[in-house]
C-alpha positions in Angstrom: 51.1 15.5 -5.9 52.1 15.6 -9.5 55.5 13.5 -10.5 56.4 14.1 -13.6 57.4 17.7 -15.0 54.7 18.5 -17.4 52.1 17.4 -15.1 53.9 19.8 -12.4 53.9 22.7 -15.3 50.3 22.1 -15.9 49.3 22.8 -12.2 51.1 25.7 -12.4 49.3 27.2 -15.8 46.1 25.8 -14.3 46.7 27.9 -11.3 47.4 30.7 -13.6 44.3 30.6 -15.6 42.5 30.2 -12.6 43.6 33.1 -11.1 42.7 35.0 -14.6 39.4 33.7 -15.0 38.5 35.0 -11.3 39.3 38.2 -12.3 37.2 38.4 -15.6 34.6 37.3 -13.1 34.9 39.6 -10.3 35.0 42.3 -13.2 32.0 41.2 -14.4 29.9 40.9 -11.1 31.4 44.1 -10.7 30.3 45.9 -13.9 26.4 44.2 -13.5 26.3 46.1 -9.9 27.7 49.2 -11.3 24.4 48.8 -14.5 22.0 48.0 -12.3 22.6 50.6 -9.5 22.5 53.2 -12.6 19.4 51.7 -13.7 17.9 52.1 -10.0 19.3 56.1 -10.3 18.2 56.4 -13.8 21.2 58.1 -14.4 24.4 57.0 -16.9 22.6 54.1 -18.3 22.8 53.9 -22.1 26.6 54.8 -21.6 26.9 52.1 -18.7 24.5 49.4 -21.0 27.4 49.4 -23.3 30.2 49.0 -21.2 28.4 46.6 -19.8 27.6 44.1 -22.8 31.4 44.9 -23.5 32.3 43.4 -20.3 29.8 40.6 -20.9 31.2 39.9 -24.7 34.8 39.6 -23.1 34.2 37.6 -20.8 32.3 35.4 -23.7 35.1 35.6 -25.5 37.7 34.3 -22.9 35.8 31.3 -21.9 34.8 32.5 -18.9 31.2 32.1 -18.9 29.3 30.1 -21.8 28.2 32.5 -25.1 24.5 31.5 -24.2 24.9 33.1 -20.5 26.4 36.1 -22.1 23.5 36.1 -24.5 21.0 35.6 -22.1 22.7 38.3 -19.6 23.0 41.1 -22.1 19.6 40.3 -23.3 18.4 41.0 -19.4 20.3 44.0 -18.8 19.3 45.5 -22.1 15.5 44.9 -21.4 16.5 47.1 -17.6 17.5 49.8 -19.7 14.7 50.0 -22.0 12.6 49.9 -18.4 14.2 52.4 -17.0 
């Protein structure tokens, strides 16, 4: 257990953040099922490709997953689309 105050305060923004990134996550997972069920319908896609790379850039952007993996990820679901 932490002893001295900012080390206390630090678990507590840790915990914060933690709880943050899980959510950018989930939204992400989220969003990738959402694309790739469209994709499976062939229905909604070019409109759901770009929220989807949205999703993927803010996630990027937050620190949440690396900018390669958001590269690499929009690069996959944009070569689903073009497939569909």
């Amino acid at each position: 257990m932490a002893n001295h105050k900012s080390a206390k305060k630090r678990i507590e923004i840790t915990a914060r953040q933690n709880l943050e990134n899980k959510r950018v996550r989930s939204a992400l997972k989220t969003q990738l099922k959402k694309f790739n069920a469209a994709v499976d319908a062939k229905e909604n896609v070019e409109t759901l490709l770009k929220e989807t790379i949205s999703v993927i850039d803010g996630a990027a952007s937050k620190g949440v997953i690396h900018k390669n993996a958001a590269n690499r990820k929009k690069s996959q679901v944009a070569k689903k689309a073009v497939q569909a």
